[in-house]
C-alpha positions in Angstrom: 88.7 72.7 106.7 89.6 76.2 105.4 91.9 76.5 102.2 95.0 78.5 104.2 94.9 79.8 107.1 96.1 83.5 105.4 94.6 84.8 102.2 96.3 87.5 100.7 94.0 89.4 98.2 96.5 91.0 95.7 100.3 90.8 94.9 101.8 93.8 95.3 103.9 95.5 97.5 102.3 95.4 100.8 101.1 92.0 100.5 104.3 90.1 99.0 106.4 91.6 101.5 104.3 91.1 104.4 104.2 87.0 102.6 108.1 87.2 102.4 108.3 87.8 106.3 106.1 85.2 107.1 108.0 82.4 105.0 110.9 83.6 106.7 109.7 84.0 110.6 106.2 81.5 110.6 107.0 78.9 107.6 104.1 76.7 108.9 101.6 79.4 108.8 99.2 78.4 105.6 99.5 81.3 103.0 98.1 81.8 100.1 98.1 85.0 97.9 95.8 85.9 94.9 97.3 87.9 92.1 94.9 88.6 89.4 98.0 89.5 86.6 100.8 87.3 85.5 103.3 88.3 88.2 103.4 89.7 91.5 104.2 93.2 91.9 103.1 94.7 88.5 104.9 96.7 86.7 106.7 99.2 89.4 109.9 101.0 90.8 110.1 101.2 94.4 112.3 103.1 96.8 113.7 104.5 99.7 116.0 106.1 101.7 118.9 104.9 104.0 117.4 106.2 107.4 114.2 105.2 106.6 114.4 101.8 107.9 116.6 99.9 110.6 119.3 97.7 109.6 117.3 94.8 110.8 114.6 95.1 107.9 117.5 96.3 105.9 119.2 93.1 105.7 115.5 91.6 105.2 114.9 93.4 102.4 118.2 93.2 100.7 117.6 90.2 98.2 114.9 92.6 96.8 117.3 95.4 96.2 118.0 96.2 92.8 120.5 99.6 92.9 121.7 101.4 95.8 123.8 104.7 96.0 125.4 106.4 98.5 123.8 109.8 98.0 120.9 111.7 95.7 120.9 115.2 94.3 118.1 117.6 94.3 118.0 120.2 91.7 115.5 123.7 92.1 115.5 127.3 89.7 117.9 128.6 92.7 119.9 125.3 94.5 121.9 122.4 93.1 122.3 119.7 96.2 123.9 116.7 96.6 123.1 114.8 99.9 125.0 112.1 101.6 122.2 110.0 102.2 121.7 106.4 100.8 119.2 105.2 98.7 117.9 102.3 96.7 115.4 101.0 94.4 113.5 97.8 94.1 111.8 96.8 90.8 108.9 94.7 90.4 111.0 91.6 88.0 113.4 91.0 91.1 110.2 91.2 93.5 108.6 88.6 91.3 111.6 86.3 90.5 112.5 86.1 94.4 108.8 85.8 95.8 108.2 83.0 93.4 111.2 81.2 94.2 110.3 81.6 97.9 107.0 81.4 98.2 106.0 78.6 94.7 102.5 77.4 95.0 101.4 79.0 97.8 100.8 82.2 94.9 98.0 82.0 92.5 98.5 84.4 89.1 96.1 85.5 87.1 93.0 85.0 89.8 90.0 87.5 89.9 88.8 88.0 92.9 84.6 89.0 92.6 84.3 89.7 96.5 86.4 89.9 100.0 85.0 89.1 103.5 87.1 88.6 106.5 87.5 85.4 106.2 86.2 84.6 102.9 87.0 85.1 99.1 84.6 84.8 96.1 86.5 84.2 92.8 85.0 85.5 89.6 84.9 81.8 88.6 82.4 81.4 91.3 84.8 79.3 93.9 85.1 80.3 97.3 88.2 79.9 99.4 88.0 80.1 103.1 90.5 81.4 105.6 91.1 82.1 109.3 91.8 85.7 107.8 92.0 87.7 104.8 93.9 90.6 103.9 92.7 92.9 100.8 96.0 95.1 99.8 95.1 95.6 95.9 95.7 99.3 96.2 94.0 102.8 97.0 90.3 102.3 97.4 87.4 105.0 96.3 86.6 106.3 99.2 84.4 109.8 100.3 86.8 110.2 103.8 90.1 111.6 102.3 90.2 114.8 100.5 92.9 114.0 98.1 96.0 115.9 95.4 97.5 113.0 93.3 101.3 112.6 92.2 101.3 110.8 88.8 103.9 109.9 86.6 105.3 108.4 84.3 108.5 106.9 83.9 110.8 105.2 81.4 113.6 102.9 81.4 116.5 103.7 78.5 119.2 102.5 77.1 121.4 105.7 75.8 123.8 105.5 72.6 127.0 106.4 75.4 127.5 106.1 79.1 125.4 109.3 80.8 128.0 110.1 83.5 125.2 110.4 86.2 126.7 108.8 89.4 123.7 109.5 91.9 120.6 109.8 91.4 118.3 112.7 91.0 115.0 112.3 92.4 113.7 116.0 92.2 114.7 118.4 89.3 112.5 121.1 89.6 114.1 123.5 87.2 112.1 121.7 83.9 108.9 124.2 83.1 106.3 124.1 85.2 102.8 123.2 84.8 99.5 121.1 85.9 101.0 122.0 89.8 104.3 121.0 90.6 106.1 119.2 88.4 109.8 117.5 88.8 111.7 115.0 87.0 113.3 111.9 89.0 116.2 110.0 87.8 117.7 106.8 88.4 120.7 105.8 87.2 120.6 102.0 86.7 124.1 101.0 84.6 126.7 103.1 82.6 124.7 103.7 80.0 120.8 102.7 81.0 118.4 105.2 83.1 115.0 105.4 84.7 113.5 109.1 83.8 110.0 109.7 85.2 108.3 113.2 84.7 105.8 113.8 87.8 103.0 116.2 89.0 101.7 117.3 92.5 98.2 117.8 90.9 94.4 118.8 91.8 93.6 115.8 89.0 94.2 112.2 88.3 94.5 112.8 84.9 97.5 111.4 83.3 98.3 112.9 79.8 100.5 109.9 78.5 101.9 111.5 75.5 102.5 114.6 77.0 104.7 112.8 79.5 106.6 110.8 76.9 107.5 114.2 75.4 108.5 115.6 78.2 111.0 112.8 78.9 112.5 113.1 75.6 113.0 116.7 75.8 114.9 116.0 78.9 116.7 113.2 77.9 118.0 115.6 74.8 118.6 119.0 76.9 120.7 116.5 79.0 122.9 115.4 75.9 121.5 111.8 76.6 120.8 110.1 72.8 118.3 107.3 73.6 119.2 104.5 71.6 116.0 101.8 72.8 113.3 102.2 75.2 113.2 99.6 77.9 110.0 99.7 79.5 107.6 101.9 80.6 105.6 102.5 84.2 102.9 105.0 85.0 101.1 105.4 88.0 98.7 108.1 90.2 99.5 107.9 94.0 97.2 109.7 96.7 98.5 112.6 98.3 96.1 113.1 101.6 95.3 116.6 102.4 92.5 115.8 104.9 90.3 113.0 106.3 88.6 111.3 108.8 90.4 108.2 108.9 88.3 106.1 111.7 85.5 106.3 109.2 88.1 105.4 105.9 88.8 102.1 108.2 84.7 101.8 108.8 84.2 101.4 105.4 86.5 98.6 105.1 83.6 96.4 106.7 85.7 94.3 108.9 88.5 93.3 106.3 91.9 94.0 107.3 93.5 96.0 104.7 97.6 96.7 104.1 99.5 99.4 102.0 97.6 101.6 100.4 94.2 100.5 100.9 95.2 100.8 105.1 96.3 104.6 104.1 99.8 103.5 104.9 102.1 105.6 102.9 104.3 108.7 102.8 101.6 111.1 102.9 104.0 113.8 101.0 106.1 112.1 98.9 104.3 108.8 98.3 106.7 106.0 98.9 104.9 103.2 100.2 107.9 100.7 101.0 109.3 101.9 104.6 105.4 101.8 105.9 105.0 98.0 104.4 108.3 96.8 105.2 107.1 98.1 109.2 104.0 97.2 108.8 105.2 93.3 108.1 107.2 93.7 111.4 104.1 95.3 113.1 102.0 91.9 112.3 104.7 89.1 112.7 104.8 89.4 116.7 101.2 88.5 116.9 99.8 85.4 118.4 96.6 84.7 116.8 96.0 85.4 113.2 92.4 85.5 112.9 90.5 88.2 111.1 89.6 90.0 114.0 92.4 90.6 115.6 94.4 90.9 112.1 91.9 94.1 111.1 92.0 95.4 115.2 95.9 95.4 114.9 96.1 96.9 111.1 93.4 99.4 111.9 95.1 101.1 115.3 98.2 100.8 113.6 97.6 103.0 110.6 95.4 105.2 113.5 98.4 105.7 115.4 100.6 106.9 112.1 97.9 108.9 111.2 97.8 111.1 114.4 101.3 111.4 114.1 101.7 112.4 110.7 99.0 115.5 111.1 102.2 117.8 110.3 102.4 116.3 106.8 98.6 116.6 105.7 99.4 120.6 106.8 102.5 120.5 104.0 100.4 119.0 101.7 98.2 122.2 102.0 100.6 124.0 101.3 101.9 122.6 98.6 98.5 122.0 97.1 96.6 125.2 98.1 99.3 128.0 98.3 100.5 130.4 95.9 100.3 129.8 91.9 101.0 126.4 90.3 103.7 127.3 88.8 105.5 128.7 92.1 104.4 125.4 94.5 108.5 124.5 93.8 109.4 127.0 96.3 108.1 125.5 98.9 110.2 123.0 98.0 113.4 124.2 97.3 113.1 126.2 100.8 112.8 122.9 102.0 115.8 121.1 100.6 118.0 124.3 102.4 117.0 122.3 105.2 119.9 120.9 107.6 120.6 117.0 105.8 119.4 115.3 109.6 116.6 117.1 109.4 115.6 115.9 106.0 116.6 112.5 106.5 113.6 112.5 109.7 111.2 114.0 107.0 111.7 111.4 104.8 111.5 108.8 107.6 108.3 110.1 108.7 110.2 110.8 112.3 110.1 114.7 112.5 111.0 116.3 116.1 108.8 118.8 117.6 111.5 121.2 116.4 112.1 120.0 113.2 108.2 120.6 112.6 109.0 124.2 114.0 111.9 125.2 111.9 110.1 123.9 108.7 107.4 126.3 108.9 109.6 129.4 110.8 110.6 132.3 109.1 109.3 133.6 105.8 107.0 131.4 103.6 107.7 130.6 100.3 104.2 131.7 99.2 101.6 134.4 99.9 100.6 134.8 103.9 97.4 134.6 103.1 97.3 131.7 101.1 99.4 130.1 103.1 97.3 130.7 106.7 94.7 129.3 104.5 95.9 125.8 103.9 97.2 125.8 107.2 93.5 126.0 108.6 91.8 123.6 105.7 91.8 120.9 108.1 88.1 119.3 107.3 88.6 119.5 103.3 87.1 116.2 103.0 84.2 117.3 104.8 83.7 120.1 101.6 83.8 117.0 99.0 80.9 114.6 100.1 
């Protein structure tokens, strides 16, 4: 007899949400999911935007949600915005606490996994589980298919001597200095006096130059007039950005095992959040009829097909962003962005841009050089360059 009838290899995003919709909508279904840390989720900030989901996976979602507000400002060299857009933010010790108290011993911490198969999993302690199906979602695989820029980051949580007076958040300031491509600082404000700063890079490189990012925050936190009185925690991470790729082959590597969030490409490819695309990609699976590995990796494969040939538009921003004009001047394209009508931006971030919201995003005058910019426009086979 097989150990579950559903393996989930890792605990992160992807995977405990896709667990959490399947407790609530096919309790019988045998799950089991393989974490190697000490709690699910890691050590992460997640979130999104109002329009990016429906109100149906809202309410789904909501015992996750840590902080929502009711709009988000946007800061450039030449525009200060505030847009009337919701977000929120989920953070990994809510994820854990709830997941644990939904899902008990059907999660197993601190497990290494040594290999995956489609139906089988080889524990570093040299156990095998079997399954009618296993998923592998433990995060961006190596792979010679995608040509790649990286947002990384770091972020930290702090406690301030008085109350900050922030009462949305910020999630781009682009008027810091800029270096190592573009660079912006996000901002959460999480209580009256308590904040989430995280200094981030649109980069070529996957380097992440820790102190130089702990610096950075401080000098923020102090050109702000924010005294930090104890740091909370700290997160870092290094998200793919995909400027190219051939995406059937990406999916042949993955030998037969289905795959979720990042390791099924299923992300934001400009900004890098991941949650709308797991939170739909839960909904995606939880109509089928037969869960076996087969059909699991036919269904996860054509999906993330399908969002790929839709989101061609966004690989071409990347491009541009990436590829055009100096480093130091890739915030223009940015800023020119965020002049955009609210609607508009709203789709962008929702991944649902019209055929004429892709044509007034590129009309009129580029932000960078012609040349450069007709460039990264045609650098459609970049990953073909790499290998």
């Amino acid at each position: 007899m097989a150990d579950a009838d559903l393996i989930l290899v890792g605990g992160g995003l992807a995977n405990g949400l896709l667990a959490l919709r399947l407790q609530q909508q096919r309790p019988n279904l045998r799950l089991l999911i393989l974490e190697q840390g000490e709690t699910l989720g890691g050590n992460h900030t997640w979130s999104f935007h109002q329009h990016d989901l429906t109100p149906a996976q809202q309410a789904w979602l909501e015992p996750l949600v840590d902080n929502r507000w009711p709009a988000y400002e946007v800061i450039f060299p030449n525009l200060q915005r505030r847009l009337d857009s919701g977000y929120a933010s989920i953070f990994s010790r809510r994820f854990h606490q709830h997941l644990m108290a939904e899902l008990g011993d059907r999660v197993r911490l601190g497990t290494d996994v040594a290999e995956v198969e489609p139906q089988r999993v080889r524990l570093a302690s040299g156990v095998t589980l079997q399954a009618g199906a296993v998923i592998d979602g433990r995060g961006a695989r190596r792979t010679a298919q995608l040509a790649l820029g990286f947002q990384k980051f770091l972020g930290q949580e702090l406690r301030l001597q008085q109350p900050h007076g922030l009462q949305a958040p910020i999630i781009m300031d682009a008027s810091v200095a800029q270096h190592d491509g573009y660079r912006f600082v996000y901002v959460l404000p999480l209580s009256a006096d308590t904040l989430l700063i995280e200094d981030t890079y649109y980069a070529d490189g996957d380097a992440v130059a820790l102190d130089t990012l702990r610096n950075n925050i401080e000098r923020y936190a102090d050109a702000r007039g924010w005294r930090i009185a104890e740091r909370l925690r700290e997160e870092q991470g290094v998200l793919p950005i995909v400027l190219s790729g051939d995406l059937t082959a990406f999916w042949d590597e993955a030998a037969g095992v289905p795959q979720s969030g990042l390791s099924a490409a299923l992300f934001h490819p400009t900004t890098g959040y991941s949650l709308p695309d797991a939170v739909r990609l839960a909904d995606h699976l939880i109509v089928l009829d037969r869960w076996d590995a087969a059909e699991l990796f036919t269904a996860i494969r054509d999906y993330s097909l399908a969002q790929w040939r839709q989101r061609g538009f966004f690989r071409l921003l990347n491009r541009m962003l990436f590829m055009a004009g100096p480093a130091d001047r890739r915030w223009a394209v940015m800023q020119r962005f965020y002049r955009l009508r609210e609607p508009l931006i709203q789709r962008f971030y929702a991944a649902t841009l019209t055929t004429w919201d892709r044509l007034r995003i590129v009309s009129g005058k580029p932000p960078v050089p012609v040349g450069e910019a007709l460039h990264a426009l045609a650098a459609r086979n970049l990953h073909k360059d790499k290998r």
